[in-house]
N, C-alpha and C positions, 0 to 999 in steps of 0.2 A: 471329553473325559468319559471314560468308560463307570459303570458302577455294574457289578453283581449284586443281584436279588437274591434273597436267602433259599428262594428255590431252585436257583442255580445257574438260572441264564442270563447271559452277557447282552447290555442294550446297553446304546449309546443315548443322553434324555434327547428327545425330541425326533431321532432318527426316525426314517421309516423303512420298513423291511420289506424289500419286496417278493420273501418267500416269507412272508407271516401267512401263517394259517390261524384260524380258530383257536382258544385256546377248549381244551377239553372243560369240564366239570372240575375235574378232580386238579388240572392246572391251576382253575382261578380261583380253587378255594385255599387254595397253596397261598396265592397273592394276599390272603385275607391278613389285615395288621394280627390278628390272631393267632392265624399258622404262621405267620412268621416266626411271633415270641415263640412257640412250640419250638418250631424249628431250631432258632436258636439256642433254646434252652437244653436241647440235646444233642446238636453240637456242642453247646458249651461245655457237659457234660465231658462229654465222651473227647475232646482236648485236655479239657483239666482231669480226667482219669488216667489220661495218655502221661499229662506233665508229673503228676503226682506217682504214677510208677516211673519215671525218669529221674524225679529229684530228690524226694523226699524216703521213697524205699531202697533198701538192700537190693541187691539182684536176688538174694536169699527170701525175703520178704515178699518180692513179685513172688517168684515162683512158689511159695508158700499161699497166694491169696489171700497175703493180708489186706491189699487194696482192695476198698468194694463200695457202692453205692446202694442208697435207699431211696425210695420214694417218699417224697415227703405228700398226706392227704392233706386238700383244703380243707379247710374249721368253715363254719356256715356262715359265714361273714365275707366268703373267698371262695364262695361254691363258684366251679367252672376253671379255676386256677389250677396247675402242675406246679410240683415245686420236687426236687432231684437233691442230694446229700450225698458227698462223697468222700471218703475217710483215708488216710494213710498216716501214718505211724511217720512222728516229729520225735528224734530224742525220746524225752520219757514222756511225751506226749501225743497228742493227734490231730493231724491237721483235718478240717473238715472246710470245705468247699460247699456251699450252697448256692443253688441256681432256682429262681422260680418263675414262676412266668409272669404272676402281676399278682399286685395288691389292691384291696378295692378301692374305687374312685371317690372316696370318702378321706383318704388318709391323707392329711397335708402332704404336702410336696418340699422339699426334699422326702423321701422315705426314712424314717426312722423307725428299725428293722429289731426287737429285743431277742435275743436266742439264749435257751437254756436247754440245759440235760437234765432230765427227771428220771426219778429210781422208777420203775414201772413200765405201763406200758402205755402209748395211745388212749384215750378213752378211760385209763386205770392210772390218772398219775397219782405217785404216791407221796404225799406229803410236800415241802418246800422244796425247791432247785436242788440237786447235788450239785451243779454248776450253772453261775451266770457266767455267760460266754457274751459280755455288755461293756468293753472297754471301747470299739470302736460301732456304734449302731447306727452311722448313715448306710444304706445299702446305696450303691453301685449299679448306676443305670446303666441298661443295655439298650439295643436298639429293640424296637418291637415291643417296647413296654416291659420288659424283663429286667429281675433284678440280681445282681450275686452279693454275696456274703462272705470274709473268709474266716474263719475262727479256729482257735487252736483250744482243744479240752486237754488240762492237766492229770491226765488219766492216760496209759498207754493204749493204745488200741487195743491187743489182747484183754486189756481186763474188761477195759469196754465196751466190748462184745462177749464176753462169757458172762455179764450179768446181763440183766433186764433193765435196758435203759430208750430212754425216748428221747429225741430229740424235737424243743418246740422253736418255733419263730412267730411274735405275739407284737401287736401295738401296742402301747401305752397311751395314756393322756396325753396331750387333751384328745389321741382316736380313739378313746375309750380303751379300755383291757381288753383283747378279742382275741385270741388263738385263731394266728392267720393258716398256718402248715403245721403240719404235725405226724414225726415217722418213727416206727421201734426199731429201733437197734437192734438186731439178735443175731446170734451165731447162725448162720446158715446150715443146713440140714445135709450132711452128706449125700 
């Protein structure tokens, strides 16, 4: 049985190749359980940006760019982690896609993932949740350590980007209260 490696080359387990060469540097740090999640995590991205202009928007809406993706930063509990947010417009709502690379190795296992929408920004939030987005909070394990989320905000995408809004993803008890990721929302700058 064949398997691909997240960096892209086809081996068969145990085979031996008789044109293997070396791998470079920058090959075997590809192989790293690390670059993998990376890897993964933007492919995952960039399939589910692909599926979410497929299913979820207008053809008016694509061509509008209403689809679009954030970076979500790690909270100091999660320093070293990626984490990616990507948005399109449900009904009178918004579907949001989250992929991150990993959670710290402190947090029981299954991952139990909290996410909310705050008025403000990163660093400036403002007051209690305008949305807890916490109906289903197991996150969804990938290969490479990585995890996705999928959540819908009762808010339309447009209003949700012409305010100032953040999006968090946080553990609870018993892994303590910690702000794992964390990304602002905003209209994008002509």
């Amino acid at each position: 049985m064949n398997r691909r490696s997240a960096c892209g080359s086809w081996r068969a387990p145990g085979a031996i190749d008789p044109t293997f060469v070396q791998p470079t540097p920058r090959e075997r740090a590809c192989e790293s359980p690390r670059a993998r999640g990376r890897t993964l995590c933007a492919l995952t991205i960039t399939s589910l940006a692909a599926a979410l202009g497929g299913c979820a928007a207008s053809d008016a809406q694509r061509d509008a760019g209403s689809v679009f993706s954030i970076a979500l930063d790690a909270g100091r509990s999660n320093l070293g982690e990626i984490g990616q947010a990507a948005f399109a417009p449900q009904g009178n709502g918004t579907s949001v896609f989250i992929t991150l690379s990993g959670v710290p190795d402190t947090l029981l296992r299954p991952a139990h993932l909290y996410t909310y929408v705050h008025r403000g920004s990163c660093g400036k939030l403002e007051g209690p949740p305008a949305f807890a987005l916490n109906d289903v909070v197991l996150a969804r394990p990938m290969a490479g350590g990585s995890f996705t989320l999928i959540k819908l905000v009762p808010m339309p995408l447009d209003t949700l980007r012409a305010g100032t809004f953040a999006l968090s993803v946080r553990s609870q008890a018993p892994d303590l209260d910690q702000e794992l990721f964390c990304g602002t929302i905003s209209n994008p700058k002509p």
